[in-house]
N, C-alpha and C positions, 0 to 999 in steps of 0.2 A: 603279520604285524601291520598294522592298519597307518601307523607313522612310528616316527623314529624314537617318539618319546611312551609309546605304547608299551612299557615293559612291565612283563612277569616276576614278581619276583622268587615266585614256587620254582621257575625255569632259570633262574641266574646261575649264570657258571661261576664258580671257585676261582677260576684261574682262564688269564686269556682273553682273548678281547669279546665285547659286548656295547652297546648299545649305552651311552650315558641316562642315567637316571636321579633327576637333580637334588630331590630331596634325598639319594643315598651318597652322592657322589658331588655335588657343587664345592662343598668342604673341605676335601684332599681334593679336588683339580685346583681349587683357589691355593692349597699350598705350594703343590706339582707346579703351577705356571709360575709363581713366587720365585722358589727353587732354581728355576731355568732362568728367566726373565729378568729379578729381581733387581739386577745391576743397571737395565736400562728401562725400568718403568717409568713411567712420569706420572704427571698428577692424574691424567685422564686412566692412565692404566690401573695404577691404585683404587682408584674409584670401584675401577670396574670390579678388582679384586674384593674391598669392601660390597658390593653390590652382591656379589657371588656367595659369599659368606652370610651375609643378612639374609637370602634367599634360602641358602640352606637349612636357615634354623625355622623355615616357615613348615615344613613338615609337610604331610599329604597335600594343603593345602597347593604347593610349591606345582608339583607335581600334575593337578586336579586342573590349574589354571594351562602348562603348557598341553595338555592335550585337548583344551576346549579352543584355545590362542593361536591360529596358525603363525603370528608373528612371535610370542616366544618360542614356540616349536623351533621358527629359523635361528631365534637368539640361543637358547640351549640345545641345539641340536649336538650332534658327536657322537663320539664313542671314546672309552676307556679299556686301558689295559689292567686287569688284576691278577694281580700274585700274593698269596695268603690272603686273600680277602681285602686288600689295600690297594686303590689307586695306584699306580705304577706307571702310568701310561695316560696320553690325552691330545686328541684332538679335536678342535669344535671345526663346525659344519653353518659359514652364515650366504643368506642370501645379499646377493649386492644389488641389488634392481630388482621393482615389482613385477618385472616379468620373468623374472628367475634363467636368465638366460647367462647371467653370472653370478658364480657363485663362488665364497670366499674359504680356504681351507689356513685354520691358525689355529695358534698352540699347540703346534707339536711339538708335545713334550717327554720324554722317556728322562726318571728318575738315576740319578748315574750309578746306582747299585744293578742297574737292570738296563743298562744302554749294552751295543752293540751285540744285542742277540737278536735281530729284526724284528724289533718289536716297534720302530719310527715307522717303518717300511712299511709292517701289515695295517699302522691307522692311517696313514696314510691312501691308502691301497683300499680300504676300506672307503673312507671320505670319498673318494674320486667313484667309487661306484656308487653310491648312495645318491651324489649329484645325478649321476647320470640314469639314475631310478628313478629319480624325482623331474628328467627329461632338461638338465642343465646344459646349457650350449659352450659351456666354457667353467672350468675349474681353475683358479689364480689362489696366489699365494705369497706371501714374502719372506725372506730368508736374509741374513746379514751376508755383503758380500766376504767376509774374512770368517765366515763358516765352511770350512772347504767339505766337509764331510755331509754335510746338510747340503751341500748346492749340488755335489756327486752324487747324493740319493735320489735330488729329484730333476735332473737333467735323465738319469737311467729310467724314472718312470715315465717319463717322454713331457716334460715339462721345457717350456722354451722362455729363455731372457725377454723381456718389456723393456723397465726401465729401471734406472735408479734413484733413489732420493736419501741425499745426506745431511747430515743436519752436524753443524761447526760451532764451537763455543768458543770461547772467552773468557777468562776471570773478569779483566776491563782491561781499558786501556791501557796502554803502555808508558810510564812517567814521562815517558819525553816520545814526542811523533813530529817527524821530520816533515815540514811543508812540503808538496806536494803539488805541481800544477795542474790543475783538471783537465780533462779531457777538450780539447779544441769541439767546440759547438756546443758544451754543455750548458743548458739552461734551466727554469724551476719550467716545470711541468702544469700544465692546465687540467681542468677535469674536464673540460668540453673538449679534450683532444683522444678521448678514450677510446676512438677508432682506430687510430694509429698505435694504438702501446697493443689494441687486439689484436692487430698486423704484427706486430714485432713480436709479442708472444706466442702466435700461431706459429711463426718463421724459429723460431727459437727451439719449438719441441719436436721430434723425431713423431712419425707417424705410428708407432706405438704406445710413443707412450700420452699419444691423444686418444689411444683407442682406451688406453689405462683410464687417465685423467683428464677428457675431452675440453676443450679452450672453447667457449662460450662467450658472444660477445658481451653478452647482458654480464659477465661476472666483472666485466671495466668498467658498467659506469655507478657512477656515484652519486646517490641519492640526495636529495637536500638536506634530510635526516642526518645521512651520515655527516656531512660535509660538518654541515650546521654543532653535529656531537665531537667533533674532531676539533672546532675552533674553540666549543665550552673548554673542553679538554686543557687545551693550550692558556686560553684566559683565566681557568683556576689553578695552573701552574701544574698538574700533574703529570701529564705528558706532552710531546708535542710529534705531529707525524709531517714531514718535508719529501718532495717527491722532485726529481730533477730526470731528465732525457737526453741525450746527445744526438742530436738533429744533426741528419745528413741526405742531402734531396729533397725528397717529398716526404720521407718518413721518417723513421725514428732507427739510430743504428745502439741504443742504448736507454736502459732505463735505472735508474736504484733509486729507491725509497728507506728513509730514519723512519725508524717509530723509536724518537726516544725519552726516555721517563724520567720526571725530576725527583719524582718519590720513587722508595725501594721499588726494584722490579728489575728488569732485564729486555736491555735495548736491543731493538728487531732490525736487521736489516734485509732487503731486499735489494737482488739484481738479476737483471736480463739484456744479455751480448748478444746482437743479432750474430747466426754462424759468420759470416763474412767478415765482419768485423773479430773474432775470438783470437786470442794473443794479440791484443792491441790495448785492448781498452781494462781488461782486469784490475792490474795494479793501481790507474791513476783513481776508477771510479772507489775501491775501497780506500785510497787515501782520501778521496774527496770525504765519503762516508767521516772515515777518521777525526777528520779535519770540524766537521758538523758537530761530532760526538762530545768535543773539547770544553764545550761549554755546559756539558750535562753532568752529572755525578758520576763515578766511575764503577758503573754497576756491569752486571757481565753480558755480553752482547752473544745475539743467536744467530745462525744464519741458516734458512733451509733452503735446499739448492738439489738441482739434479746433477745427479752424479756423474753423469755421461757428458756434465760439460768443466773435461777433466783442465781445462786452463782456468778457471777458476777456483774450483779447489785448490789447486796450486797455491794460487794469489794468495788464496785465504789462508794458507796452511803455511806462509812464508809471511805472511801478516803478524803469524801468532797464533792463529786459530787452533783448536785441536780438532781432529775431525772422530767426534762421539758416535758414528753408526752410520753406515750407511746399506739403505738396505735395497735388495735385486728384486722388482716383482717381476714373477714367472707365471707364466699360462698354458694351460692343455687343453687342445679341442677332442670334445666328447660326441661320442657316436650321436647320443642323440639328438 
């Protein structure tokens, strides 16, 4: 088999795992990830689901394009489990970087008529060798941390904790928010200061999960364009974005940013506790947040946050917040 999307169908098995083949299979895997998923999709994920669906009905064509395409090859790459002839089983296979030295294993998914008979395990088991055929230096994945049976399957296949990423909601505000005095040193933030917020977010993340998520300086600063699209923004009344720091020394011991919206939509907030500072400064910066929010409409607020900076979540989740997911990426080095 010349690549992964190379498939026979004179040679297709009945029953058992094989090889995804998109014009047969995009169809039932778009339901199969549905099914599993479906509770925490968002728009991008629908999307994608729509996208998988539309592909499916393109017929040989579908098919003709990933084996001539080594980039949809990585995008539909997998394998499926069947029983009676039906999807039952699915995991895809993508590349994370053009040198393919990491590669991404999702959607794994087993149908609950057909869970716990190792059928997670063998695409699983399958995926990780495929990377490591295709000469993959690293196979990564994500899981929910409150899937205990999914994170026991792949701690056993020799998979190891990175980091985490949760993400906290809101309906809005709360009718009445108690004033709140800010953080001693907090001030509005400059954009010609975005060496220092790069310092304070390099210092903030664990060295894994820079190896995950790398902190780049060029990702702090702020273009004209942007600035310039942020102030239209503000001047035609649809949103408005406020950024503030708590200055201590030479740097920065705190950051949080509003992105918030006067039309429907849902107010973003952002923060980052230098470690040395964590259990100090939580509560007073999301009252400050709060405090900002008062004058916007009471639309529901998001928060995305790493998980591992567990006095946070706290703050948030004795705020009000609910905490909607949070998920554990995991990584295994591959022989080759």
């Amino acid at each position: 088999m010349s690549t992964q999307l190379a498939f026979d169908y004179t040679t297709a098995p009945s029953s058992g795992l094989r090889p995804l083949e998109p014009r047969r299979d995009l169809g039932q895997v778009a339901d199969l990830i549905e099914e599993a998923f479906g509770g925490e999709l968002e728009s991008g994920g629908l999307a994608a689901l729509r996208d998988m669906r539309m592909l499916s009905r393109m017929g040989p064509l579908v098919s003709l394009m990933a084996r001539s395409d080594p980039y949809l090859e990585d995008v539909l790459g997998g394998f499926v489990w069947i029983e009676e002839d039906r999807v039952v089983g699915n995991v895809t296979i993508q590349r994370l970087d053009p040198y393919g030295s990491r590669w991404q294993i999702a959607n794994v998914a087993v149908t609950k008529a057909y869970q716990g008979r190792g059928i997670g395990r063998a695409l699983v088991e399958a995926a990780v060798q495929r990377i490591d055929d295709r000469r993959g230096g690293w196979a990564v994945l994500q899981v929910r941390t409150d899937n205990e049976l999914a994170l026991g399957l792949y701690k056993r296949l020799g998979f190891e904790p990175v980091t985490e990423e949760a993400v906290l909601t809101m309906e809005g505000l709360p009718e009445s928010v108690e004033p709140e005095a800010p953080p001693a040193g907090l001030r509005p933030f400059h954009h010609d200061e975005w060496q220092a917020r790069y310092v304070l977010e390099a210092a903030s993340r664990t060295d894994l999960a820079k190896w995950w998520r790398p902190v780049r300086s060029h990702q702090f600063m702020q273009t004209f364009e942007s600035r310039l699209g942020e102030k239209l923004r503000d001047v035609v009344g649809s949103s408005q974005t406020r950024r503030w720091v708590v200055e201590a020394g030479n740097g920065f011991s705190a950051f949080v940013a509003v992105n918030a919206r006067r039309w429907q939509g849902v107010h973003r907030l952002e923060f980052t506790v230098h470690p040395a500072c964590r259990g100090e400064l939580e509560g007073p910066l999301i009252g400050h947040a709060f405090q900002h929010l008062l004058e916007f409409p009471r639309w529901p607020i998001r928060v995305e946050h790493p998980g591992e900076h567990r006095e946070m979540i706290d703050a948030l989740q004795q705020a009000g917040f609910r905490l909607v997911r949070n998920h554990l990426s995991m990584r295994q080095k591959l022989n080759a």
